[in-house]
C-alpha positions in Angstrom: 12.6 -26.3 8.9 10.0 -25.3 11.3 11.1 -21.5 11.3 10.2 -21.9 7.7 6.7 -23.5 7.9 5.9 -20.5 10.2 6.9 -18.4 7.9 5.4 -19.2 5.3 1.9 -19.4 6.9 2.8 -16.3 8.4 3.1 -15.1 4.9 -0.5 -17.4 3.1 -2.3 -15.7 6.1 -1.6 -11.8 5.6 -2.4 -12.4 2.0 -5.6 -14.4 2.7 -6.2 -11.5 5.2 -5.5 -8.4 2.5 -7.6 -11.0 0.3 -10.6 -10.7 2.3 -10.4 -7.3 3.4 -10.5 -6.2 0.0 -13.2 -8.7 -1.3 -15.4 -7.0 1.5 -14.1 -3.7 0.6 -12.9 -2.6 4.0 -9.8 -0.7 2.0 -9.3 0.9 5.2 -8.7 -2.1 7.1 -6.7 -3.5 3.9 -4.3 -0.1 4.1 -3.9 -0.1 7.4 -3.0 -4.0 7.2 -0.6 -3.2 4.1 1.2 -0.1 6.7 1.7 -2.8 9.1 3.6 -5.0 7.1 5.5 -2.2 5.5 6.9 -1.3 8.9 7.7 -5.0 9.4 11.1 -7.2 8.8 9.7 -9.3 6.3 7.3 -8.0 4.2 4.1 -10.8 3.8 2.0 -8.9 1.1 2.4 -8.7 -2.2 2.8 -5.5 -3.6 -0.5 -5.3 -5.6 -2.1 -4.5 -2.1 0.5 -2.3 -1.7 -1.1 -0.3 -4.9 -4.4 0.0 -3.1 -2.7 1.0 -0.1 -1.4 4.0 -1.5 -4.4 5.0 -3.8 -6.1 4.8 -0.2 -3.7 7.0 1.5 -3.7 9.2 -1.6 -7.0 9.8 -1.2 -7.3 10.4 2.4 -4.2 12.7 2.4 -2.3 11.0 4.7 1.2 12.0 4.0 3.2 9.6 6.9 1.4 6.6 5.4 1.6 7.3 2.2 4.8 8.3 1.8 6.1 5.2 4.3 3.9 2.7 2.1 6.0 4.8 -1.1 9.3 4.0 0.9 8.6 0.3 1.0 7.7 -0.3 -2.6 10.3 1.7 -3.4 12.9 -1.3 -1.2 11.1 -3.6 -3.0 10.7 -2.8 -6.2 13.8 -1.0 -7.7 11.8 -0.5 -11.1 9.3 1.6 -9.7 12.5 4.4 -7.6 11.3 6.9 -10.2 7.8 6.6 -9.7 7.6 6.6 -6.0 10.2 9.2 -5.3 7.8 11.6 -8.1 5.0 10.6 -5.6 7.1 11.5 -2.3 7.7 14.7 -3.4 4.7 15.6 -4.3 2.8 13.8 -0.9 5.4 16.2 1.2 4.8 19.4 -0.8 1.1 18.9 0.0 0.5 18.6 -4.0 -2.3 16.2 -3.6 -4.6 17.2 -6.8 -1.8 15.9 -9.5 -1.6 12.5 -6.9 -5.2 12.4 -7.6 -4.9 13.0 -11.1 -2.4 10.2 -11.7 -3.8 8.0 -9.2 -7.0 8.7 -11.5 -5.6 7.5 -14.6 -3.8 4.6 -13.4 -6.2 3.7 -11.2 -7.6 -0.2 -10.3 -10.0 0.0 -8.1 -12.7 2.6 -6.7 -11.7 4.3 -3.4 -14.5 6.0 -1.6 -14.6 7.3 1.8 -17.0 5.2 4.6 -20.2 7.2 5.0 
């Protein structure tokens, strides 16, 4: 019963983190948060950050983090194989210009680089 208690405010507080981070816009810290927990045993997020996670890494190129972030959904959500797998390719054949372009139309939020 304890286990569970820390658990679950394990879990309350990396979503009230990810909650903050993107209130303040620091999407950097938010992706980098989201990577974390994507390389943990239990995921704590929900996967809407996960979203902004990848638009992030999209955006920045970052082909490790955005194709590990890909993976994860991809565990998580098993509607969404297709989707991610499309977006794996294309990360790993450097074909970041039709990521953009999708990311673009499906996008949720505005990424923009710190000055």
């Amino acid at each position: 019963l304890e286990e569970g208690k820390k658990e679950q405010k394990g879990k309350l507080g990396a979503q009230n983190l990810a909650a903050t981070y993107l209130g303040s816009g620091e999407v950097e810290k938010l992706a980098n948060l989201v990577l974390s927990d994507a390389q943990s045993e239990t995921q704590q997020i929900p996967l809407e950050y996960y979203d902004i996670a990848l638009q992030y890494f999209a955006f920045e190129e970052m082909e490790k983090e955005f194709i590990e972030i890909a993976e994860s959904v991809k565990e998580r959500n098993s509607e969404r194989t297709n989707d991610m797998d499309i977006f794996i390719d294309l990360a790993r054949k450097g074909k970041w210009n039709i990521i953009h372009s999708i990311a673009e139309q499906q996008k949720e939020i505005e990424i923009v680089p710190n000055p």
